[in-house]
C-alpha positions as CSV (number, residue, x, y, z in Angstrom):
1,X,-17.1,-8.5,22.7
2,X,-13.5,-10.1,24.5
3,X,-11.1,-11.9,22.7
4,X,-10.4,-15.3,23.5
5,X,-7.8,-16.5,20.9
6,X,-5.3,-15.5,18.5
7,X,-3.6,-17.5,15.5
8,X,-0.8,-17.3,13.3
9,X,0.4,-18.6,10.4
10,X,2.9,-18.0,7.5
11,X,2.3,-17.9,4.3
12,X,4.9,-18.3,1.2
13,X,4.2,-16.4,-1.6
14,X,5.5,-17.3,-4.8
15,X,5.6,-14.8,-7.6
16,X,5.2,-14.8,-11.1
17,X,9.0,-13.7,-12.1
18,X,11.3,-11.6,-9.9
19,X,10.2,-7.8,-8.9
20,X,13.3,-5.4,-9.2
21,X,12.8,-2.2,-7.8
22,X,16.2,0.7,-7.1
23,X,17.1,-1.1,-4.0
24,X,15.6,-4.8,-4.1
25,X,15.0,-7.6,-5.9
26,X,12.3,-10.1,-5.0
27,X,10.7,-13.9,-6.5
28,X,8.8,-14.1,-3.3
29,X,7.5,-12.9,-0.1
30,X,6.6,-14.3,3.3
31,X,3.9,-13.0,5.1
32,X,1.9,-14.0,8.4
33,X,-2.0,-14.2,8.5
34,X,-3.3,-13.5,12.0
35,X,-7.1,-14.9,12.8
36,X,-8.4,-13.0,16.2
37,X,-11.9,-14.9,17.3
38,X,-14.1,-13.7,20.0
39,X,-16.4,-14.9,22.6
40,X,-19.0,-13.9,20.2
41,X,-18.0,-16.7,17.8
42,X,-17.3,-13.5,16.0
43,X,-13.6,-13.6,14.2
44,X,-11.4,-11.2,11.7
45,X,-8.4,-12.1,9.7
46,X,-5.5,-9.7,9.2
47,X,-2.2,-9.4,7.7
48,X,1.1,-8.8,7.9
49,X,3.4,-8.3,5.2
50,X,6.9,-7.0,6.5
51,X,9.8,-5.7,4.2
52,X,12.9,-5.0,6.1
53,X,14.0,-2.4,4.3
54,X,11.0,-0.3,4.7
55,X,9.6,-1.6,7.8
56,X,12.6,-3.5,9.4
57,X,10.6,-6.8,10.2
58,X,10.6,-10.0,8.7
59,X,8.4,-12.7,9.6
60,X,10.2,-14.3,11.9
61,X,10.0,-10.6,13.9
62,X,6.5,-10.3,12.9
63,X,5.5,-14.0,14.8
64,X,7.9,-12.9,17.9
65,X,5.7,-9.5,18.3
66,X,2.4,-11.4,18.1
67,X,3.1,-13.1,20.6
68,X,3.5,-10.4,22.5
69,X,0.7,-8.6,21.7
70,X,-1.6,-11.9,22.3
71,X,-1.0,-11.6,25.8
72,X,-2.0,-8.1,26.2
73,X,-5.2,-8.8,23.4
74,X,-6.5,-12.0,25.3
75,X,-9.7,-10.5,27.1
76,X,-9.9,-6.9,25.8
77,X,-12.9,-5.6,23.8
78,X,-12.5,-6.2,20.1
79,X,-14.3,-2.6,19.0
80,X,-11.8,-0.8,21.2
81,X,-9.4,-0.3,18.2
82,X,-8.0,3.0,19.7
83,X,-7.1,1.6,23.3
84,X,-5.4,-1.9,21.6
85,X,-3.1,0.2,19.4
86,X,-2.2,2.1,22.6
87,X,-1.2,-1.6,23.9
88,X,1.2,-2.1,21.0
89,X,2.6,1.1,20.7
90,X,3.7,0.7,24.5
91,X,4.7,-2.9,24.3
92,X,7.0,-2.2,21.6
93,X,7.8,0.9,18.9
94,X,7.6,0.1,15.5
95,X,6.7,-3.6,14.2
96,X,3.6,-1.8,12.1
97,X,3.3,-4.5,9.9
98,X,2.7,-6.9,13.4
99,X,0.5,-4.1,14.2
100,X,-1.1,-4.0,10.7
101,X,-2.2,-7.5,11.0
102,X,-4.1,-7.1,14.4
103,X,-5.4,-3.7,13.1
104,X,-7.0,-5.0,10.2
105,X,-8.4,-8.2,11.4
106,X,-10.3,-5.9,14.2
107,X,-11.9,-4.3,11.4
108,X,-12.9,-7.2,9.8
109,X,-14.4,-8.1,13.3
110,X,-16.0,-4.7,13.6
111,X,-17.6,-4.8,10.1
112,X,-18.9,-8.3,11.0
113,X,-20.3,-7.5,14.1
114,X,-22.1,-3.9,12.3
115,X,-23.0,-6.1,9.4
116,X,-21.3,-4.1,6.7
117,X,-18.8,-3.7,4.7
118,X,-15.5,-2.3,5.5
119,X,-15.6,0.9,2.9
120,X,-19.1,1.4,4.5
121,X,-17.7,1.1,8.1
122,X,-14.9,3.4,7.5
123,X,-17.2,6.0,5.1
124,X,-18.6,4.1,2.3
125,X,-17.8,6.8,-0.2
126,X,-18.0,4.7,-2.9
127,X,-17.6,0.5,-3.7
128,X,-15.3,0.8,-6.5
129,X,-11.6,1.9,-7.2
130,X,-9.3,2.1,-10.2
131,X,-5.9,0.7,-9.4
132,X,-2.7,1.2,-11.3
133,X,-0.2,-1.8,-12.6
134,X,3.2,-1.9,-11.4
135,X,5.9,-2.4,-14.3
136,X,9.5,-3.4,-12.3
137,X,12.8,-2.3,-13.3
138,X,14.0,-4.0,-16.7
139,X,15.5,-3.4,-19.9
140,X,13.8,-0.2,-21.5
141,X,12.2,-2.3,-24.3
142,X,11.7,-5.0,-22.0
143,X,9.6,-2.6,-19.6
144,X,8.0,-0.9,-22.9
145,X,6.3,-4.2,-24.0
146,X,5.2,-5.2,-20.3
147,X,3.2,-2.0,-20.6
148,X,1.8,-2.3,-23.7
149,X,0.9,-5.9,-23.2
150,X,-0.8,-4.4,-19.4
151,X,-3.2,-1.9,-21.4
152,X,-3.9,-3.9,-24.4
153,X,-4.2,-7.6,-22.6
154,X,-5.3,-6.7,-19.3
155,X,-7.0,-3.9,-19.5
156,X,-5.1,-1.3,-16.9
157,X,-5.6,2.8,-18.0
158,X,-2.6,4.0,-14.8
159,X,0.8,2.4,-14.8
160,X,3.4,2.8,-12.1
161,X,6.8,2.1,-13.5
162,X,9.7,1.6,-11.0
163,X,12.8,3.8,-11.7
164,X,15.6,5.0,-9.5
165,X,18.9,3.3,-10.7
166,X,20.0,5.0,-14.1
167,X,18.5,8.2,-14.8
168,X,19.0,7.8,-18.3
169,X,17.7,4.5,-18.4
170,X,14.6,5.4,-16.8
171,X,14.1,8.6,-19.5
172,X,14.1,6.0,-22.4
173,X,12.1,3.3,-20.7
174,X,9.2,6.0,-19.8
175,X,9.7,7.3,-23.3
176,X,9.6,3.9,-24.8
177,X,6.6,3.5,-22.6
178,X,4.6,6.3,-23.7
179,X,5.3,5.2,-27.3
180,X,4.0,2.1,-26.8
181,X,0.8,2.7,-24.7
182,X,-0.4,6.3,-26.5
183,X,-1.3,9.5,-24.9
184,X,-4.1,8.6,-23.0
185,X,-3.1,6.1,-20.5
186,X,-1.8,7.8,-16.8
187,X,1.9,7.4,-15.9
188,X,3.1,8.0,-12.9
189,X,6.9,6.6,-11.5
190,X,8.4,5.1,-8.6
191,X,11.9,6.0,-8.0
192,X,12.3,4.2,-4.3
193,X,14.8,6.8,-3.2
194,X,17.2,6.2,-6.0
195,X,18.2,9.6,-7.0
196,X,19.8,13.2,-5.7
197,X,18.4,16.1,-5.6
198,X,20.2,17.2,-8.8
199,X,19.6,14.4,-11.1
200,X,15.6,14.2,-9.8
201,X,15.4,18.0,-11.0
202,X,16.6,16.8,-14.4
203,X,15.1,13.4,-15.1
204,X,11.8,14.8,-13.8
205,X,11.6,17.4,-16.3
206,X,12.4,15.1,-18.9
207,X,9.6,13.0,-17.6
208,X,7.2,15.8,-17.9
209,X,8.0,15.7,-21.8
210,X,6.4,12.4,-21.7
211,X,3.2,13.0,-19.8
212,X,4.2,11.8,-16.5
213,X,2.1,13.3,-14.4
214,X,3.7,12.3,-10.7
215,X,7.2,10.9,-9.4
216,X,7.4,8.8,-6.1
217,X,10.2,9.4,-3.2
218,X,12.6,10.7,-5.8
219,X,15.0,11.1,-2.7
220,X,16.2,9.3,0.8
221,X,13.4,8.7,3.0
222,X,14.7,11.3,5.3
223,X,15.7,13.9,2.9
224,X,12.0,16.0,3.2
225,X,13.5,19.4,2.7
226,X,15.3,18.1,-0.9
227,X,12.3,17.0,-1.6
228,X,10.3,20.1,-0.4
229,X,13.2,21.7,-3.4
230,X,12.7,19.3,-5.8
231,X,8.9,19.5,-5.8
232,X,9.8,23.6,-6.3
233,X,11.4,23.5,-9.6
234,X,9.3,20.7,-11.5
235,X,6.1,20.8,-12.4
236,X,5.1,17.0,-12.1
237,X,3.6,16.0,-8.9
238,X,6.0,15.4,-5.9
239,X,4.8,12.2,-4.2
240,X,6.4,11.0,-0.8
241,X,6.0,6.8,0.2
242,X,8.7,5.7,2.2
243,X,9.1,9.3,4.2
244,X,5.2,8.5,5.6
245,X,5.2,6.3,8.2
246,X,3.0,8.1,10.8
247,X,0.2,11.0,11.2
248,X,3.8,13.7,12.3
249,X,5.6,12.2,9.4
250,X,2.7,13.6,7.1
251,X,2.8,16.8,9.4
252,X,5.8,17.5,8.6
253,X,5.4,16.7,4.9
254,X,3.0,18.7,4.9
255,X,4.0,21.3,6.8
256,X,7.2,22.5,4.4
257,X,5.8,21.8,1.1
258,X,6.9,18.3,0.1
259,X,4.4,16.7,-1.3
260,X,1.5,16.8,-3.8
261,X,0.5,13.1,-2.8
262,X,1.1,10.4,0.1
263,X,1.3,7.7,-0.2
264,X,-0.5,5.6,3.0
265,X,0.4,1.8,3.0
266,X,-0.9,-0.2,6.1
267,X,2.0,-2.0,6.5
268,X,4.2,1.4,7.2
269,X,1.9,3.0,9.4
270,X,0.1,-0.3,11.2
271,X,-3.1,-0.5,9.7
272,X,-6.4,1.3,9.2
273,X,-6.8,3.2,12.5
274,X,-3.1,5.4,12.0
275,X,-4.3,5.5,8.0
276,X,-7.0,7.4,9.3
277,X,-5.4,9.9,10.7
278,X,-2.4,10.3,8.3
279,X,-5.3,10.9,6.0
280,X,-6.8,13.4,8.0
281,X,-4.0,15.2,8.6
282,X,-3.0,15.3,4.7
283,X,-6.5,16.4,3.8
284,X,-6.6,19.3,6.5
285,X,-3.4,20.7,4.2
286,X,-5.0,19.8,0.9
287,X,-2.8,17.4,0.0
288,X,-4.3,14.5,-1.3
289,X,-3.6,10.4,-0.7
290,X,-2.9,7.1,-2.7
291,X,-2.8,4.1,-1.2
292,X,-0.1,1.4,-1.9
293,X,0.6,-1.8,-1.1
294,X,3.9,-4.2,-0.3
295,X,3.4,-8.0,-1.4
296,X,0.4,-9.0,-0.1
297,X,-2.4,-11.3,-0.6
298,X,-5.9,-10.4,-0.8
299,X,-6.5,-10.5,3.0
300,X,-4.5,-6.9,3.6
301,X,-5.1,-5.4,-0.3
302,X,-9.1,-5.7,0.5
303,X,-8.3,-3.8,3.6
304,X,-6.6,-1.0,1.7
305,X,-8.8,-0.9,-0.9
306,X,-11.9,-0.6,1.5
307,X,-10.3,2.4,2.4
308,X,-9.5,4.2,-0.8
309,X,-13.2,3.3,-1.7
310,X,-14.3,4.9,1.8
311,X,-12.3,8.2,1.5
312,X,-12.8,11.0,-1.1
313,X,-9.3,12.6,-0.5
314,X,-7.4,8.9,-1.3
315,X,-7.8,9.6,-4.9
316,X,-5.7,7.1,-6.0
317,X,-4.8,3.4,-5.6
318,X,-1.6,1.1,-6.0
319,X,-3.0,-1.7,-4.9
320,X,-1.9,-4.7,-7.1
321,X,0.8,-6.6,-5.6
322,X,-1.4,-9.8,-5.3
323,X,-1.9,-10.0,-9.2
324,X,2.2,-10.3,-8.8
325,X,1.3,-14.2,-7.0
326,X,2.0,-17.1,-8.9
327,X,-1.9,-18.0,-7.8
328,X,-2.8,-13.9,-7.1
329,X,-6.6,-16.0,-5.3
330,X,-4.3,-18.5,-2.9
331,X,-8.0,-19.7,-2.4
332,X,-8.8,-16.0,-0.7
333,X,-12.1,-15.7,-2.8
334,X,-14.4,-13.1,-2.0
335,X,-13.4,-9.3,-1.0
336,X,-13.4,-8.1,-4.2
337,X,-13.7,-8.3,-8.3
338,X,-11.0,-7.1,-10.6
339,X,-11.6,-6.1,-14.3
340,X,-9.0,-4.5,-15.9
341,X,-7.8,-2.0,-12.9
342,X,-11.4,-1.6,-11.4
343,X,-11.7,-2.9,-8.2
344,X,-15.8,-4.0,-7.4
345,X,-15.7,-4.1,-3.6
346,X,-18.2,-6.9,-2.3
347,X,-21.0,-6.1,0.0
348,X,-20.4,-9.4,2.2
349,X,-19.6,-8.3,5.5
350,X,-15.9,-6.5,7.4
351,X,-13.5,-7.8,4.8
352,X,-15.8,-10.0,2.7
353,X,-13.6,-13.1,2.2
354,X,-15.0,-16.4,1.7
355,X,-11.5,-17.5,3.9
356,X,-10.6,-19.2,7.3
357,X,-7.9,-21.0,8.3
């Protein structure tokens, strides 16, 4: 099965009221969908969703590399997945939310072709996730009554809260939090690299009065070993996001202790096929996997959520960055349903999205 075409385009995405998080602010994202067709008649959509300061793309970058990689993609075999990410990697280093997008629309393709789903092509553990809801950075009340109104209204039982900038600030939002939304529902918090090693030590054990139950890349993305430390002297879960980019990152993580949970997102790594294997490698040390998500649209979330459904060591999911969209469908129906914070994966098909362009 060659491929005979590639096409591009971006995508403005508009969101419901500006996302602050310790080191960035955003009101909207632009992404770039990618449509590979093959001589088959047989096509898959992917997507890329760059963040510079995570990924160092834009989409501007993201087009440039595309084109690159069309003219080594034009006339190789869609189901050879393994020997088309060797391509990329030795056309360029990095780019993996370029990479993402030709990643994932291959296993749309390949899912096509098999006539199956995605979480069935890449396990089919299970068809059906629960996802957490993301509260951005805010005034304490403000955040407090974003998360009630998230498990009364809509229904979510996890929240993610972003943190990071004021330490104290964050201990009375997550305690305003917890006050508002009761014991039972699951916190977890995102502190995007805002803190030291010092103040993490102290604001996570004042989490830990409040039920949180795990703290994301408390420290620099680089800084393993503080957070190798940091994970010693609390007792809330340790977990790593913008420190995983590749299968030896989460080696390494792994290796000295510095995490209870990574976190895989497809637009850090390039897609499915490294997710795979940073998955593999985690689960080998018993250290277990969420996957997250940058602003995307459906396209690349029913690609990560295929593969939390598909994997029993991915136990959890932060997959709800399209709900953020001014129109969170952007006429992508299909892929999946959402009630509340379950996910319903369809049965349709690779990705199962009623889409083309």
């Amino acid at each position: 099965m060659k491929i005979v075409d590639m096409k591009v385009e971006l995508i403005k995405i508009p969101l419901k009221k500006p996302f602050r998080i310790a080191f960035a602010v955003q009101d909207h994202s632009v992404n770039v969908l990618l449509k590979i067709t093959t001589d088959e008649g047989i096509w898959g959509i992917g997507e890329a969703a760059p963040f510079e300061p995570v990924t160092g793309e834009n989409a501007a970058t993201v087009v440039e590399v595309l084109k690159l990689f069309k003219q080594g993609l034009i006339g190789m075999d869609a189901m050879n997945i393994e020997g088309i990410h060797q391509m990329m990697d030795r056309l360029i280093s990095g780019n993996t939310s370029a990479k993402a997008a030709v990643d994932i629309a291959l296993y749309d393709i390949r899912g096509k072709a098999m006539n199956q789903p995605l979480y069935k092509v890449l396990g089919g553990m299970s068809n059906r996730i629960v996802t957490d809801m993301t509260i951005g950075i805010d005034a304490p009340e403000a955040m407090a009554a974003e998360a009630k109104e998230r498990v009364e209204r809509d229904g979510f039982t996890i929240l993610k809260v972003k943190a990071g900038i004021c330490p104290a600030d964050d201990i009375r939002a997550l305690t305003l939090i917890r006050e508002a939304v009761g014991p039972d529902v699951r916190l977890r918090v995102d502190a995007n690299q805002g803190y030291t090693a010092s103040d993490a030590v102290k604001t996570l054990r004042a989490f830990e009065k409040v039920g949180v139950e795990a703290v994301e890349q408390c420290l620099p993305w680089w800084d393993m070993e503080g957070a190798a430390f940091v994970r010693s002297k609390v007792d809330v879960k340790i977990m790593l996001d913008e420190s995983i980019h590749s299968p030896m990152d989460a080696a390494r993580a792994c290796r000295i202790g510095a995490a209870d949970i990574l976190n895989i997102k497809l637009m850090k790594c390039g897609g499915l096929y490294p997710a795979e294997k940073i998955n593999a490698v985690a689960e080998a040390s018993h250290v277990q996997c969420m996957v997250g998500c940058m602003l995307e649209t459906k396209v690349s979330i029913a690609a990560g959520v295929s593969f939390v459904a598909a994997k029993n060591n991915v136990t959890e999911a932060d997959c709800d960055s399209f709900m953020c969209a001014v129109d969170p469908e952007m006429g992508m129906s299909g892929g999946f349903t959402v009630e509340g914070g379950v996910y319903t994966l369809s049965e349709a098909p690779g990705l199962g999205l009623s889409f083309d362009f």
